[in-house]
N, C-alpha and C positions, 0 to 999 in steps of 0.2 A: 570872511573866513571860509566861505562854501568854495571860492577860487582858490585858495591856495590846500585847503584838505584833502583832495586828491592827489595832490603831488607828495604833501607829508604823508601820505598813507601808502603811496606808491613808492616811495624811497624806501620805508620800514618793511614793506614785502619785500621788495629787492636783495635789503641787506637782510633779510631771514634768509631767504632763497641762496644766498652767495654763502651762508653760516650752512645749512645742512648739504649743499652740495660740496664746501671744499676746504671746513674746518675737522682737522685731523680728531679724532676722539679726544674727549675729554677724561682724566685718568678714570673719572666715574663710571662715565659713560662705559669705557670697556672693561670694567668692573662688573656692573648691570648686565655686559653681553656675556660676559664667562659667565654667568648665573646659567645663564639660558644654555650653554652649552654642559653645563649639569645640573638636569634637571630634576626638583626636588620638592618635596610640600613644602618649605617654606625655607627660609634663610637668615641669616643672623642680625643683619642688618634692616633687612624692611622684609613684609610678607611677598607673596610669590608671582602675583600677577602677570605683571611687567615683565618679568624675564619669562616667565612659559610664553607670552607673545613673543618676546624678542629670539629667543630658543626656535621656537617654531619658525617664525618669518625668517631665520637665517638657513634655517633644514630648506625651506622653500626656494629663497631666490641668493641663497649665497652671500658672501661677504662685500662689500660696500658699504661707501660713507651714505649712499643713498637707502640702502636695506635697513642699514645701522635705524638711520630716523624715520622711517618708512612709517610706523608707526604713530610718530609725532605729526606727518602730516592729516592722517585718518582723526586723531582727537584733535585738534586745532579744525581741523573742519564741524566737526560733532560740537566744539567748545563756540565757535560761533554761530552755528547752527541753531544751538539751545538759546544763545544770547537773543537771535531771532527772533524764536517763537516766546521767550516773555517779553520782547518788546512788542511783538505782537499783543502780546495779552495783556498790556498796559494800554499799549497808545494805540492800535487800530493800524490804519492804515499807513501812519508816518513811523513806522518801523521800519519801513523799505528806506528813507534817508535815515534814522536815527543808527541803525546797524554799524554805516558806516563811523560814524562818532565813537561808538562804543570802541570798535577794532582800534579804531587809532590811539582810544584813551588806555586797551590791554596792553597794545605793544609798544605805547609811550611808556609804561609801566616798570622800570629796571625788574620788579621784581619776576613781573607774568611775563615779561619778554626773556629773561633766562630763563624762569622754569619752561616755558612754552617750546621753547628752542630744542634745550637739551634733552636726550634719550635717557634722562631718568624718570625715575616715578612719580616725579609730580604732575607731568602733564595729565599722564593718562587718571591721578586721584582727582584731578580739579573739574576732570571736567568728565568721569562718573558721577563725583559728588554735584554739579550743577544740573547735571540730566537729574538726578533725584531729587533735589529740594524744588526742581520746578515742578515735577509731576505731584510732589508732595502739597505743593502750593495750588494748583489744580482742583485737586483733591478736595483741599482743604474748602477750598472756595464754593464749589460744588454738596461740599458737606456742611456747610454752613446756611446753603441757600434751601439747600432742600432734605436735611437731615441721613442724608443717603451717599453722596459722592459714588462717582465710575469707580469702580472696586481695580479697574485695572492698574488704572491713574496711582491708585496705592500700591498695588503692586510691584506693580514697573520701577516704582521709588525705592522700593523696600530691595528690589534684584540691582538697581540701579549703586544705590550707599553701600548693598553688601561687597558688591567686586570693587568698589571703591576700597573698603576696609581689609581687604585681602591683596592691595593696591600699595597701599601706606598707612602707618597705625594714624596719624594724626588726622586722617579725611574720619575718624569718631568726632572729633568736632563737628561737623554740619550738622549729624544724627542728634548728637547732643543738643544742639541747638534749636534743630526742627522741634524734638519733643519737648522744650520748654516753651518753645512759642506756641504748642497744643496746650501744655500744660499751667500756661497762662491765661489763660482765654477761659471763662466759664463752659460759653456753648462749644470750643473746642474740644473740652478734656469730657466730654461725655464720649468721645472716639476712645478712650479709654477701656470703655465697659464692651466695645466692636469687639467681636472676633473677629475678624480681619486684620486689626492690628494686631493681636497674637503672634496671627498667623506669618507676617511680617516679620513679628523677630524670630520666627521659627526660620523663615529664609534667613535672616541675618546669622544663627548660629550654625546652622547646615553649611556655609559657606564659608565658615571662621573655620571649619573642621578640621583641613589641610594644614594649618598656621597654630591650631592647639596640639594636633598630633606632631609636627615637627616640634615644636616647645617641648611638649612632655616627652618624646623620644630623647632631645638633649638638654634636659637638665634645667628647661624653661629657659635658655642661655636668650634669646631677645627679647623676653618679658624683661627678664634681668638685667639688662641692657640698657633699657629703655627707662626701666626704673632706678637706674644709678647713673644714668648718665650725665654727665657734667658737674657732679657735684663734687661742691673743690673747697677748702679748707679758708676761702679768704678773709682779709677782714671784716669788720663789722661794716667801717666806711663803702667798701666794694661792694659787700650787698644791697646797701642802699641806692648806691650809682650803679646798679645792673637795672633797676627797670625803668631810670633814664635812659639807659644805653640803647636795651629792647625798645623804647618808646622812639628815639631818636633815629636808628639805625632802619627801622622799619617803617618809618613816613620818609627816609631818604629814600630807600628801596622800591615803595610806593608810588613815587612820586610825590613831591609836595604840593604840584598845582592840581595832578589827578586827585589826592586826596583832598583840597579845598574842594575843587568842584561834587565828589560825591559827595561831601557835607553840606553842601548849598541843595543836590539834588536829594538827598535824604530828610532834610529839612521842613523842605518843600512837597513831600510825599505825603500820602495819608490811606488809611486801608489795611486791608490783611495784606496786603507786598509788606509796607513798613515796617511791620510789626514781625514777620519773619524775619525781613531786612535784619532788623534792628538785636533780634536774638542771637542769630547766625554770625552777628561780628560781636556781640557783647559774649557771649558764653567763651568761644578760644580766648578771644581776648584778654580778658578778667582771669582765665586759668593758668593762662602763659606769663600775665602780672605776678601771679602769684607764685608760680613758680621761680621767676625773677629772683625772687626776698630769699630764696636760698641754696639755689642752682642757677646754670645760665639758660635762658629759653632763647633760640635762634630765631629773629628775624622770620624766615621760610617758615619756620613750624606754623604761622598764623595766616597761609596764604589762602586759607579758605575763607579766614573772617570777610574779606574785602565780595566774593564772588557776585553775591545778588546785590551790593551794592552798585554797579556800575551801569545796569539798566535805570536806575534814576537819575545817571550824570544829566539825561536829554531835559529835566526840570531843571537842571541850572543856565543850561544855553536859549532856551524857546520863553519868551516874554509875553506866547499868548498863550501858555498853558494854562487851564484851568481859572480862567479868567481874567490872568495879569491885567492891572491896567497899564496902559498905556502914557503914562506921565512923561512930561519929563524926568522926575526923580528918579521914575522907573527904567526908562534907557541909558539915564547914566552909570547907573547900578551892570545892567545888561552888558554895557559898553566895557567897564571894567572886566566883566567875566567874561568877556569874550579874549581879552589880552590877558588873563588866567592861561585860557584856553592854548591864545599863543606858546606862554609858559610851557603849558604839555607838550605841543608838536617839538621847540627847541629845546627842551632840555630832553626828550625821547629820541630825538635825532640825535643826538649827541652823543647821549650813551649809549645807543645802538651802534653805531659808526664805530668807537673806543670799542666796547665787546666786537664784532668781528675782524676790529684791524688786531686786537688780544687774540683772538682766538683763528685766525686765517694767517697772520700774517708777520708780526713779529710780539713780543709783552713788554709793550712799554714800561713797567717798570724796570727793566734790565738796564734801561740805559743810566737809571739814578742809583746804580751800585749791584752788587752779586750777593744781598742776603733779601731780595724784597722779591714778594709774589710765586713762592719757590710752586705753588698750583702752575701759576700761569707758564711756567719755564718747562714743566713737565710735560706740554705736551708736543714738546719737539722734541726730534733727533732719534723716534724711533727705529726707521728706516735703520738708520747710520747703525745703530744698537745691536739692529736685531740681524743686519749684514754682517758684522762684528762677529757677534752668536752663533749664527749659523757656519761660517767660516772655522771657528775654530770645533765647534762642536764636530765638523768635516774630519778635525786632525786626529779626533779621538776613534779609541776601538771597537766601544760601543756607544748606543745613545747615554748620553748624558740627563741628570735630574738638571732642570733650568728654573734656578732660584735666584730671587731680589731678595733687597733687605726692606719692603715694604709693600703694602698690598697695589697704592699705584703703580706704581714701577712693574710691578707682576700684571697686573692687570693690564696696564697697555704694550708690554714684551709680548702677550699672550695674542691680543688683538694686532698687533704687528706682525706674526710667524704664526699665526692662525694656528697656534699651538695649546690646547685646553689644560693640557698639566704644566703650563707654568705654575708654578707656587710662589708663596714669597714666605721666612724667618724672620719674625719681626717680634719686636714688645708687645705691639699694639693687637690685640685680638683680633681677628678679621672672619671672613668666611673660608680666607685659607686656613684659619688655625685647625678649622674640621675639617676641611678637607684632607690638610696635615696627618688629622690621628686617624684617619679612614684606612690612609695607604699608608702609612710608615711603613706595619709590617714589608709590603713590596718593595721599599723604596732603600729598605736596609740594604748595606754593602755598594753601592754605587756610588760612581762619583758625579760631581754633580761643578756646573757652571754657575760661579755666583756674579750677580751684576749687583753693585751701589754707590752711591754718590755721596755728597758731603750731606746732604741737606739728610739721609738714614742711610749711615756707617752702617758695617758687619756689625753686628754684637759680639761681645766675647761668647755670650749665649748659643750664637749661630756658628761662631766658627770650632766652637767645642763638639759640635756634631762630625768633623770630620779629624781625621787623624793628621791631616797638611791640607792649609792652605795659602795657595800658590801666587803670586800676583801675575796678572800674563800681561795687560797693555789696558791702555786708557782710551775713552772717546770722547770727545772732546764736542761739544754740541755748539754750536755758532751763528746767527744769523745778520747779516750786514755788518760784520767785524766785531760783533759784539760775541763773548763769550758767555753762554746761556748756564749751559751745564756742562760736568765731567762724571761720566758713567765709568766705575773703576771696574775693571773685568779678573776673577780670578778660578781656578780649577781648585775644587777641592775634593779631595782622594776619601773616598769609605764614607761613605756614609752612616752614620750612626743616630737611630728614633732614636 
């Protein structure tokens, strides 16, 4: 295994490296980056973090696929940086090979090798949220041995989870989870009676402050959000089979050999890790169960539970840890987990390879028909689009309003013509829909360029805001013969909030 782990660890750097250097935005992704180009305490969709970086870093060095993730490279450094220093604080010395184990087992990972990839918010919640539950575990350690702990250690934890939580509302999971494995412990929940942990959540709410004031400025519209979301009328049988689903869909996402292995390496643990370990995946987990039985809970939303598990994958590969013997029964056992292990590299190779040949190159589901993966097809043909846009917008007498019938479609026209008022008309509520009521007043009386496809038609909703609208010509999106998408282009006259 140690011969062939450099080369599967060297093939998954590669294909990352080929993904943020020449994979065109993801429709998110330039969703996340128009955040950043209006800047705000907080947004309707997730809190603000992320895009004031991405806002700033693009004031700085401009527009690129490389500036776009410029940011991902900084936490993906930080994210196994930290992984480091608690293999450090477990195993000593053999942290310098165990390191590399770890990487290979994140970004064999479908789920941490997208989120780690893309320029959304989850990179930079995972791995604020890992910097704090290790300092927290530090802490904890030090305060356990000697009734005292480095106060900064707490600190650092408590600054650490807050920009986490003003990051992504679901990184309150970790937090959640740290304080029950304090509040499990007899001699931990005497930190309880600390002022310092007060003072902890005094930074924790000082830092929510931007993300309560935009809430209460509109109407709490992402609390509200968040607390109705996905909740859908199904049957009684559906409910049932959603937290297989969730169960299901999230040990695929996982990995199934990565997850056997942190099971064997959790197993095999013992200590204040474990038992953090152990809260930090049970608390999301059991809450996302439950929200299963009457809403849908996503896969991604639980991507914190897994974090501090994977510093104990190195207890399921090492046979002289902690005094294994040395049996025969015992290497056959080893032996198996090590063709687990294979497991990881080929099936992480694999889906790594599929995600950037999807996302650089052509979506493969195009060729098995024109209703499947309408994500993956969206992020071609902007170029072509916004040539399209720009051209005719040329034949008009003044600027034109440049409106889609959906917030992707808006979002990547915008990051395409580096144009921050594209908007989009849609059903579906977005952070254009406020944007929407901000300007209408300005926006009354113009005419306006509308782009959309089959996959979000006009509304009669949208085309009732003008007085005519016009069809001007189609584009037609294609790559190796195959027909992707058709972006319908039309002018429409007055606009009317």
């Amino acid at each position: 295994m140690r011969f062939h782990l450099p080369i599967t660890l060297s093939l998954l750097i590669v294909l990352r490296g080929v993904f943020w250097l020449f994979a065109p935005p993801n429709p998110d992704e330039a969703y996340y980056w128009l955040w950043g180009q209006h800047l705000d305490f907080s947004y309707y969709d997730h809190p603000p973090l992320q895009s004031w970086l991405q806002g700033w870093i693009t004031a700085w060095f401009g527009k690129s696929l490389l500036t776009l993730r410029s940011l991902n490279i900084l936490t993906n450094g930080l994210f196994f940086y930290t992984y480091y220093r608690i293999l450090k604080y477990l195993y000593g010395d053999r942290a310098s090979s165990y390191i590399w184990w770890v990487i290979l087992a994140v970004l064999a990972s479908p789920l941490y090798n997208i989120m780690l990839a893309f320029a959304w918010h989850d990179h930079l919640a995972i791995s604020l949220s890992l910097v704090g539950a290790y300092l927290c575990i530090r802490f904890l350690d030090e305060y356990l041995a000697n009734g005292k702990g480095t106060s900064w250690r707490l600190y650092g934890s408590a600054i650490a989870l807050s920009l986490a939580h003003i990051t992504k509302y679901n990184s309150l999971f970790m937090t959640l989870g740290l304080l029950t494995a304090i509040a499990t412990d007899s001699q931990s929940r005497k930190l309880f009676r600390d002022l310092r942990l007060w003072l902890c959540v005094g930074i924790g709410a000082i830092a929510f402050l931007p993300v309560f004031y935009w809430n209460y400025s509109n109407n709490f519209l992402s609390f509200r959000f968040y607390a109705n979301r996905s909740v859908d009328s199904g049957t009684m049988l559906m409910r049932l089979l959603e937290p297989l689903g969730f169960i299901g869909i999230s040990l695929l996402m996982l990995s199934p050999f990565v997850a056997w292995l942190l099971w064997l390496g959790f197993r095999a643990a013992n200590g204040l890790y474990k038992r953090v370990a152990f809260w930090t995946f049970v608390i999301p987990t059991s809450l996302l169960m439950a929200i299963s039985f009457f809403s849908t809970a996503l896969y991604y939303w639980n991507i914190h539970a897994y974090l501090l598990l994977f510093p104990l994958l190195p207890l399921a590969l090492e046979d002289d840890l902690h005094s294994i013997a040395r049996s025969q029964s015992m290497k056959v056992t080893r032996n198996k987990t090590l063709k687990i292990f294979y497991g990881v590299e080929i099936f992480g190779l694999l889906f790594a390879t599929l995600f950037v040949w999807n996302s650089c190159i052509f979506p493969i589901s195009a060729i098995f028909g024109e209703d499947g993966d309408q994500d993956g097809r969206m992020i071609y043909g902007w170029q072509e689009v916004s040539a399209e846009v720009q051209k005719l917008s040329n034949t008009l007498s003044e600027s034109p309003l440049l409106i889609t019938s959906d917030y992707r479609s808006s979002a990547s026209l915008a990051y395409a013509m580096q144009n921050p008022n594209v908007t989009a008309i849609s059903k579906r509520i977005s952070q254009f829909t406020i944007w929407n009521l901000e300007n209408e007043v300005k926006q009354g009386g113009k005419n306006a360029i509308l782009i959309s496809d089959q996959w979000h038609p006009l509304t009669n909703e949208a085309i009732a805001h003008f007085d005519k609208v016009t069809p001007i010509s189609n584009v037609k999106i294609s790559r190796f013969g195959v027909n992707l998408k058709t972006y319908e282009i039309a002018i429409g006259r007055n606009y009317k909030p």
